[in-house]
C-alpha positions in Angstrom: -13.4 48.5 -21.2 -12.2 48.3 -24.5 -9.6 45.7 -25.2 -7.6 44.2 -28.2 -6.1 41.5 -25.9 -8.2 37.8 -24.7 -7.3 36.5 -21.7 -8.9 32.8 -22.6 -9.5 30.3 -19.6 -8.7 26.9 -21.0 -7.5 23.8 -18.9 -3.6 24.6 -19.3 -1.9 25.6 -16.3 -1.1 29.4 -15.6 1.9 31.3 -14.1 1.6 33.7 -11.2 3.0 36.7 -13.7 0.4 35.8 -16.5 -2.6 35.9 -13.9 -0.6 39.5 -12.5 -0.2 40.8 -16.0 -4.2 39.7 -16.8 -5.3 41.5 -13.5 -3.4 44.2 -14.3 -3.9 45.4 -18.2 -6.9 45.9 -20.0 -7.6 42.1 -21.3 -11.3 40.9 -22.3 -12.4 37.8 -20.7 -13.0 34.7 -22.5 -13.6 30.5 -22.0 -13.2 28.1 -24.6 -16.0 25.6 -25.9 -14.0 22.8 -23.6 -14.3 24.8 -20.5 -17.9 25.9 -21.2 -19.1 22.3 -21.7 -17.2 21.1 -18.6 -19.1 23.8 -16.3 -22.6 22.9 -18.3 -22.2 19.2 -17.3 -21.3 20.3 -13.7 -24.2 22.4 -13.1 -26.6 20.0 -15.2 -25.5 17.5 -12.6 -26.3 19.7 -9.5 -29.4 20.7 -10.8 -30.6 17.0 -11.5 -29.8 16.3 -7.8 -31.5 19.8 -6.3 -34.4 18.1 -8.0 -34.4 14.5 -6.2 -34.8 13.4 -2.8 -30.9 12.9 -2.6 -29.3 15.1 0.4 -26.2 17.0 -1.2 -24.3 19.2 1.2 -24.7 23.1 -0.2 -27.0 21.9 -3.0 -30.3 21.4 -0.8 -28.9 22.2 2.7 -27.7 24.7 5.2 -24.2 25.9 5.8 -21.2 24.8 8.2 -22.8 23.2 10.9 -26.0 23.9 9.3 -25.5 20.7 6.9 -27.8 18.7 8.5 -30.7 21.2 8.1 -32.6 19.8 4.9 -34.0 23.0 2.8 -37.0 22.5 0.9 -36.6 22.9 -3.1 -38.6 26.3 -3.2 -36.3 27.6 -0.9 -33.0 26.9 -3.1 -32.9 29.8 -4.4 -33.0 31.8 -1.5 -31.0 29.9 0.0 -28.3 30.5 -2.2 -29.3 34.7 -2.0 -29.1 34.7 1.7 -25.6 33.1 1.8 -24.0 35.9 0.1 -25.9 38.3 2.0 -25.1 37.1 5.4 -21.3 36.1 4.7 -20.7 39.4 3.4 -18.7 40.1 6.7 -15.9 42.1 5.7 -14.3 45.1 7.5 -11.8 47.8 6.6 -10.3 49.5 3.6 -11.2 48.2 -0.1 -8.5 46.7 -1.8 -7.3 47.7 -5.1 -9.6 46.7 -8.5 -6.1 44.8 -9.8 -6.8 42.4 -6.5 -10.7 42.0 -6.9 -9.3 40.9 -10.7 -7.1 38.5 -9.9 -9.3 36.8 -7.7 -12.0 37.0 -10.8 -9.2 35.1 -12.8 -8.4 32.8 -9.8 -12.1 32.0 -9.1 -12.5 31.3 -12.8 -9.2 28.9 -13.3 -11.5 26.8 -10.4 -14.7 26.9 -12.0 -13.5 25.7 -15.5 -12.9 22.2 -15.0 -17.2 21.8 -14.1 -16.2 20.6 -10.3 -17.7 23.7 -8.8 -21.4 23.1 -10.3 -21.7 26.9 -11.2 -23.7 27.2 -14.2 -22.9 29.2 -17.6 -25.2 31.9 -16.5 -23.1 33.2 -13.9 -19.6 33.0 -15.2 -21.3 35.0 -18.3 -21.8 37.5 -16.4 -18.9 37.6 -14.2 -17.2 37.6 -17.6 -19.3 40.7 -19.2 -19.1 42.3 -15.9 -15.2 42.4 -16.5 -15.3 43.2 -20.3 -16.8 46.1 -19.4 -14.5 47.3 -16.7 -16.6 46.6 -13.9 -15.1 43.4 -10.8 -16.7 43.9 -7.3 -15.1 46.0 -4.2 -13.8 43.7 -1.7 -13.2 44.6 1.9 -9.2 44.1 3.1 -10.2 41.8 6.2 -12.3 39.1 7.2 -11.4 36.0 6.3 -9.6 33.2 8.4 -8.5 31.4 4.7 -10.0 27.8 5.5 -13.9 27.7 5.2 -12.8 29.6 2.0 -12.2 32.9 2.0 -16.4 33.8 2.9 -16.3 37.3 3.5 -14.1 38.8 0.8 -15.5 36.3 -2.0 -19.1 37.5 -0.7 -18.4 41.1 -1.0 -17.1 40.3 -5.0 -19.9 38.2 -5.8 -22.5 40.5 -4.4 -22.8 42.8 -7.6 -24.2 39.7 -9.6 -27.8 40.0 -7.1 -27.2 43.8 -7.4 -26.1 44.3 -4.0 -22.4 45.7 -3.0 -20.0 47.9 -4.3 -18.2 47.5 -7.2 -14.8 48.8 -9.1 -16.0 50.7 -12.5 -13.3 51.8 -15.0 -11.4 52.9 -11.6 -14.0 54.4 -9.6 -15.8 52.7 -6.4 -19.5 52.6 -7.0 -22.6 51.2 -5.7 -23.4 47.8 -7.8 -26.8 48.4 -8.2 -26.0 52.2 -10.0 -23.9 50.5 -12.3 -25.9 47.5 -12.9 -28.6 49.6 -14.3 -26.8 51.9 -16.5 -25.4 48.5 -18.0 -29.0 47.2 -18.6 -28.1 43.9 -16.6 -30.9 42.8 -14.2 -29.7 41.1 -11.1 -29.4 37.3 -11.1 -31.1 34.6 -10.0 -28.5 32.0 -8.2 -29.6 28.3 -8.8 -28.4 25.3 -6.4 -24.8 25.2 -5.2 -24.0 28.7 -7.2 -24.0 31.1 -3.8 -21.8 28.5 -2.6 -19.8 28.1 -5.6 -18.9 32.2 -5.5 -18.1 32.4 -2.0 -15.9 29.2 -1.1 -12.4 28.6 -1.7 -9.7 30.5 -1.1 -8.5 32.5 -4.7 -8.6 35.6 -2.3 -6.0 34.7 -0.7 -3.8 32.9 -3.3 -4.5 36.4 -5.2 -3.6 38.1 -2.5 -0.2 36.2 -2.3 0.9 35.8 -6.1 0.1 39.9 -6.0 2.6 40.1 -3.4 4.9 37.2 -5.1 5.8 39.1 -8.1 6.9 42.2 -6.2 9.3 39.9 -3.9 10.2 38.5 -7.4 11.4 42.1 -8.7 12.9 43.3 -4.8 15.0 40.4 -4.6 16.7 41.4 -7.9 16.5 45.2 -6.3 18.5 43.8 -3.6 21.0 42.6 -5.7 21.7 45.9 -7.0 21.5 47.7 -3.8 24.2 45.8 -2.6 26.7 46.0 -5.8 26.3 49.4 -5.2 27.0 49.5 -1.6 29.7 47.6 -2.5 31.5 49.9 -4.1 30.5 53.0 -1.6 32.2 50.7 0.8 34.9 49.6 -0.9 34.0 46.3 -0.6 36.1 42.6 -1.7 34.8 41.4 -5.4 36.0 37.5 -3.6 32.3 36.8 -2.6 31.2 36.6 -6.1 34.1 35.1 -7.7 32.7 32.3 -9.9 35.2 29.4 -8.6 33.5 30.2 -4.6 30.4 29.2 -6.0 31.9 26.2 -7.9 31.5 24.6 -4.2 27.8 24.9 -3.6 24.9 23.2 -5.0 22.3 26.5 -4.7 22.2 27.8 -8.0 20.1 31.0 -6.4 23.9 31.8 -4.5 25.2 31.9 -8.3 22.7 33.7 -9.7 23.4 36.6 -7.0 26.9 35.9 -7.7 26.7 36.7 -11.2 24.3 39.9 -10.5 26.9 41.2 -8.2 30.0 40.6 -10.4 27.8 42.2 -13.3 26.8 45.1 -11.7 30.6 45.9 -10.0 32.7 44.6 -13.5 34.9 47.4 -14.3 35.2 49.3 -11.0 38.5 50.0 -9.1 36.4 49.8 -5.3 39.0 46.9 -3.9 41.9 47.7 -5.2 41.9 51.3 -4.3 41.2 50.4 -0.6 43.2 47.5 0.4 46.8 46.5 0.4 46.2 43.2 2.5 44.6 40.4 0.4 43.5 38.8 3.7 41.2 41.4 4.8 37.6 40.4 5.5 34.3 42.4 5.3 31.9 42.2 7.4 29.2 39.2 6.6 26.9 41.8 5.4 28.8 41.8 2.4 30.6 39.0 2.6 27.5 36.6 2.5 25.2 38.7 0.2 25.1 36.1 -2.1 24.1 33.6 0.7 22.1 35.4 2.4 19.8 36.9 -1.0 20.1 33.3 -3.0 18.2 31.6 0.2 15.6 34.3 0.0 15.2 33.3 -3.9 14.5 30.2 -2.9 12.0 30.6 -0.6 10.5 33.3 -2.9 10.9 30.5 -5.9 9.2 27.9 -4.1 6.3 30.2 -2.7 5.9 31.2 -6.1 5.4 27.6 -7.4 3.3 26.8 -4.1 1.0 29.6 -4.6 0.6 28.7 -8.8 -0.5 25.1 -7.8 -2.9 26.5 -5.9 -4.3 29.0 -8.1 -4.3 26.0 -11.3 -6.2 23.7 -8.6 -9.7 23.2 -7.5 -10.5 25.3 -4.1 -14.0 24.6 -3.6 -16.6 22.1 -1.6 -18.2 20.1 -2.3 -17.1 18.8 -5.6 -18.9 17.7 -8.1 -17.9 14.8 -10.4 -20.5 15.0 -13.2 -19.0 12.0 -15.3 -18.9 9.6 -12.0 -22.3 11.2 -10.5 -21.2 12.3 -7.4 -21.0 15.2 -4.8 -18.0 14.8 -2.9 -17.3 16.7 0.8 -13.9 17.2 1.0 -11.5 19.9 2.3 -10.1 21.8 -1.0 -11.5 24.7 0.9 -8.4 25.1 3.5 -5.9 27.7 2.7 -3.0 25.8 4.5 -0.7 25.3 1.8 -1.4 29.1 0.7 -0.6 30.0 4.6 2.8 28.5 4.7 3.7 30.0 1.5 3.1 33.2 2.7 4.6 32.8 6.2 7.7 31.5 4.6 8.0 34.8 2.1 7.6 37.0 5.2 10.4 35.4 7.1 12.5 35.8 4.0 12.0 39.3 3.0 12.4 39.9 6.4 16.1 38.7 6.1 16.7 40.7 2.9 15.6 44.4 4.7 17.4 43.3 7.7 20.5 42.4 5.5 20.3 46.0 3.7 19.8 47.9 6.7 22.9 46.0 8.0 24.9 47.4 5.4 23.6 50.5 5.4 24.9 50.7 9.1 28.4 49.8 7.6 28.2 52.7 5.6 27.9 55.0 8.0 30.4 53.5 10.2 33.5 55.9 9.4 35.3 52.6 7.8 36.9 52.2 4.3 37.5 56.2 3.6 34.5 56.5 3.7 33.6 59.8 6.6 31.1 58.8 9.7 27.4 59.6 8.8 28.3 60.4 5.0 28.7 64.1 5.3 32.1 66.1 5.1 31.7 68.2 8.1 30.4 66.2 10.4 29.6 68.0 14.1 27.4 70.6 12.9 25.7 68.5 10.4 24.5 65.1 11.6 24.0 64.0 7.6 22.6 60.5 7.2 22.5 59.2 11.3 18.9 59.3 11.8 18.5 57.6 8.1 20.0 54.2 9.7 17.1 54.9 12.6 14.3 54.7 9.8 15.8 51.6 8.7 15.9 49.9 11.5 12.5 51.1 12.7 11.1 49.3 9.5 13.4 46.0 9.6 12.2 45.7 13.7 9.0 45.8 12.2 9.3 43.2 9.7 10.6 41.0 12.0 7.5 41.8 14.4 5.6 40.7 11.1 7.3 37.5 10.5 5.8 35.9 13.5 3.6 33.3 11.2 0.2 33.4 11.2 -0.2 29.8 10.2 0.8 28.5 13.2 -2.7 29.8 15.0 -6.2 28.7 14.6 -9.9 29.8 16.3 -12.4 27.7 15.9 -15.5 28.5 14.3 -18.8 28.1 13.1 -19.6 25.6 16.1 -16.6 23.9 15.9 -17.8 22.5 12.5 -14.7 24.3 11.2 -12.4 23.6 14.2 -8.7 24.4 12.4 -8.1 27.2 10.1 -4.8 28.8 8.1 -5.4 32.5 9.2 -4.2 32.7 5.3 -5.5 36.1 5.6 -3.3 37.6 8.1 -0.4 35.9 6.4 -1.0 37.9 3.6 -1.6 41.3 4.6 1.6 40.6 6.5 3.6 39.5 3.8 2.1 42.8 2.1 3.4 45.1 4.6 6.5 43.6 4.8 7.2 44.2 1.1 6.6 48.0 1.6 8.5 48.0 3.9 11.5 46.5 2.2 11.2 48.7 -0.5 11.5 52.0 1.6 15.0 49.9 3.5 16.5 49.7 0.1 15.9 52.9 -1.0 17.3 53.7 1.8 20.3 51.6 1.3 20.8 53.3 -2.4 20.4 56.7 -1.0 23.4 55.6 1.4 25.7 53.6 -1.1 25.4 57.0 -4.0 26.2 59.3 -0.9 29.1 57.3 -0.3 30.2 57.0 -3.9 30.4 60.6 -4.5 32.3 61.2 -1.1 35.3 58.8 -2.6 35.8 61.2 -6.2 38.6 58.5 -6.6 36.9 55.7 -7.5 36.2 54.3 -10.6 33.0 53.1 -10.7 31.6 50.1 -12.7 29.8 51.1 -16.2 26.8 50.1 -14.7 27.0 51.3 -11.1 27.8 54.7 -13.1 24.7 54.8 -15.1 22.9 54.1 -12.7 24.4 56.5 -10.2 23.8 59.4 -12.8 20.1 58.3 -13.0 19.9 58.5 -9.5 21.2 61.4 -9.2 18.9 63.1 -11.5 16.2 62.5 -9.1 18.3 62.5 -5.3 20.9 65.5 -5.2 24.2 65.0 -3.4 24.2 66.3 0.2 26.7 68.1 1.3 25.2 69.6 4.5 22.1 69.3 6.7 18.7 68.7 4.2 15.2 67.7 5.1 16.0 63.7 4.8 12.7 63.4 4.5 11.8 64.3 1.1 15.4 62.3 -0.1 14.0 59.5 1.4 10.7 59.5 -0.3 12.6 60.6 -3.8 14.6 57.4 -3.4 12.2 54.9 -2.5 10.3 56.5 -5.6 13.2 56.0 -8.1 13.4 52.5 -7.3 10.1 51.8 -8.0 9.9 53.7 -11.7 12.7 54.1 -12.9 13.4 53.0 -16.5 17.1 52.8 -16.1 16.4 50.8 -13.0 14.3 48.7 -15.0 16.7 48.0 -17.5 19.0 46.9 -15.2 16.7 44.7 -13.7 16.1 43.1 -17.2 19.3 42.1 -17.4 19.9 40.3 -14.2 19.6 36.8 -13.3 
């Protein structure tokens, strides 16, 4: 991998969307001379006490509720081998390379302050490993995110012995294959460093800032959706009048405020529709900016949960070189990570159930709008069975949002007796965002349909643009299609579109 940007781990703290962008572009790997004297003095440290008769958990031990087991000092090293090979538990489909990346990044941000004891040796590699396009294959599932994430940080470390599969400039190959044509020679792991690799949980923090910076984009998606449902509908503007929000203290009900009124400025929807001032719509619109400024704040403040994490240490022991200790502690449990997640999944879970609601409005019959957004309705049944695909998803979601944090299984003898289940918050969370993306392209699909059955409205500059760009890519239906295909079209504009984009830019 050739690259002209450096990605340089140094001790200042790192967003969510810098690790994202790292993981996701072509960036060469780097430390600075701080950072590389910090993890010297760690593993120095370890090393002196592998060599004395002092017992250190990990350094000259077994595992879990192995600890007590003392292991001579010409078995370190294998030691240290045969924990990656036998944690290396996990099961299904791989996950992407930009995953196994980010957890590089997030394992190195934890290394780099020297409390890990990992020596120079292996980070170089990891490093070269990376600069040449090359991260290790991790299994989806396996961990229960609190003795550190084992199996999944098992699986990335295992190309550094030779073992495992790894991601190569995009293709999934066997580590060892690789490792040769690279002229690299498997490692050697000294005291504490098979530890070091596998414990922690970056996989899961990866895992959820991945997932964080989609919500970040969908919740600004949602915003748009709406303004333009809003219109279809021939919605109030009163919701998003600045002096409403003059009355709350949530600056996230503002912002949605301001996205809605920017999106609708200029269009005629309200005062074609109604005569009576008083009407109300229903809460769907109404509370839009309620409803989507409390699911910015619980993004907001996962986002900020899950960038503590990934700036912190997630490892044990820790080693304090400068006051010559090994410390047992618990930076290995994933709880904080588990809530985060949890509480994004209940959130995004609001925001499709939101859109579907409006989406139901649409098809309602109300506001001039004909039922099921089709002219001649009878023969044709137009967008009825859309709604059903909605829901299907948003009764899913909800299924999803049951929190995985709130469970634990015991394990390893009860050594490890409470655990986050990090994991399953995660893959959860992940699911989830799919499956808001497809609810508001359905949403969009609806609110254009509608649009075009109104030709007297004005529509808003931007709602206009944007239509037309839509349109370019989802044709108008004016009887019976395959909704199929419309529905896959939509939910693919809404994830590349450059007017989209653009739009999204602009927005609070």
């Amino acid at each position: 991998m050739s690259s002209n940007k450096t990605f340089v781990i140094s001790d200042r703290h790192y967003s969510v969307q810098e690790l994202f962008d790292a993981a996701a572009q072509a960036t060469t790997l780097a430390v600075t001379d701080d950072v590389r004297r910090k993890i010297i003095a760690g593993h120095d440290y370890v090393k002196e006490v592998a060599r004395s008769e002092r017992i250190a958990y990990g350094v000259n031990t077994g595992f879990g509720s192995l600890c007590t087991t003392k292991v001579p000092q010409e078995q370190l090293s294998r030691l240290q081998h045969n924990h990656l090979l036998s944690h290396a538990c996990g099961v299904g489909e791989i996950v992407p390379a930009q995953i196994s990346r980010m957890v590089v990044l997030v394992k190195l941000l934890t290394f780099r302050g020297g409390h890990s004891g990992v020596g120079m040796e292996v980070v170089d590699r990891i490093m070269a490993l990376w600069n040449r396009g090359v991260v290790g294959a991790i299994p989806r599932k396996g961990t229960v995110g609190a003795s550190g994430d084992l199996a999944p940080l098992a699986h990335l470390a295992l190309p550094l012995i030779g073992l495992g599969e790894v991601w190569a400039d995009g293709h999934l190959r066997a580590s060892a294959a690789v490792m040769e044509e690279l002229g690299l020679a498997p490692l050697t792991l000294g005291p504490k460093e098979g530890l070091c690799l596998t414990n922690g949980v970056q996989y899961i923090n990866s895992l959820g800032a991945h997932a964080l910076v989609s919500a970040r984009r969908l919740v600004k998606l949602a915003d748009v959706c709406a303004a333009m449902s809003f219109q279809g509908f021939n919605a109030a503007r009163s919701p998003f009048d600045p002096l409403v929000h003059t009355t709350t203290l949530h600056p996230e009900r503002r912002q949605v405020a301001a996205n809605l009124a920017f999106c609708t400025e200029g269009g005629d929807h309200y005062a074609q529709q109604h005569s009576n001032p008083a009407a109300e719509d229903p809460y769907s619109f109404r509370c839009s900016p309620q409803v989507h400024g409390a699911v910015r704040q619980t993004v907001d403040f996962a986002v900020g949960l899950i960038e503590k994490e990934c700036n912190s240490v997630s490892d044990n022991p820790l080693v304090f070189a400068d006051e010559r200790q090994i410390l047992t502690a618990g930076n290995l449990h994933g709880e904080s990570t588990a809530f985060a997640l949890d509480f994004s999944a209940i959130a995004l879970s609001e925001l499709s159930n939101i859109s579907e609601r409006r989406t139901y409005q649409l098809l309602s019959g109300q506001n001039g709008v004909p039922p099921f957004l089709i002219a001649d309705a009878g023969v044709n049944s137009g967008f009825m069975v859309v709604q059903y695909t909605s829901a299907a998803l948003v009764n899913e979601n909800k299924v999803l949002s049951t929190p995985a944090s709130i469970d634990t299984i015991p394990t390893c003898h009860l050594q490890e007796d409470h655990v986050s289940m990090g994991g399953t918050s995660a893959y959860k969370l992940a699911t989830i965002i799919e499956n808001c993306h497809t609810v508001l392209a359905i949403e969009l699909l609806c609110a254009a349909q509608a649009i075009d059955l109104n030709p007297q409205l004005t529509l808003s500059p931007v709602a206009r643009r944007l239509h037309t760009a839509f349109r370019k890519v989802v044709p108008y239906v004016a009887q019976d299609v395959l909704m199929h295909e419309l529905i896959k079209n939509a939910e693919d504009f809404i994830r590349r579109s450059d007017v989209l984009d653009e739009l999204l830019d602009q927005l609070q």
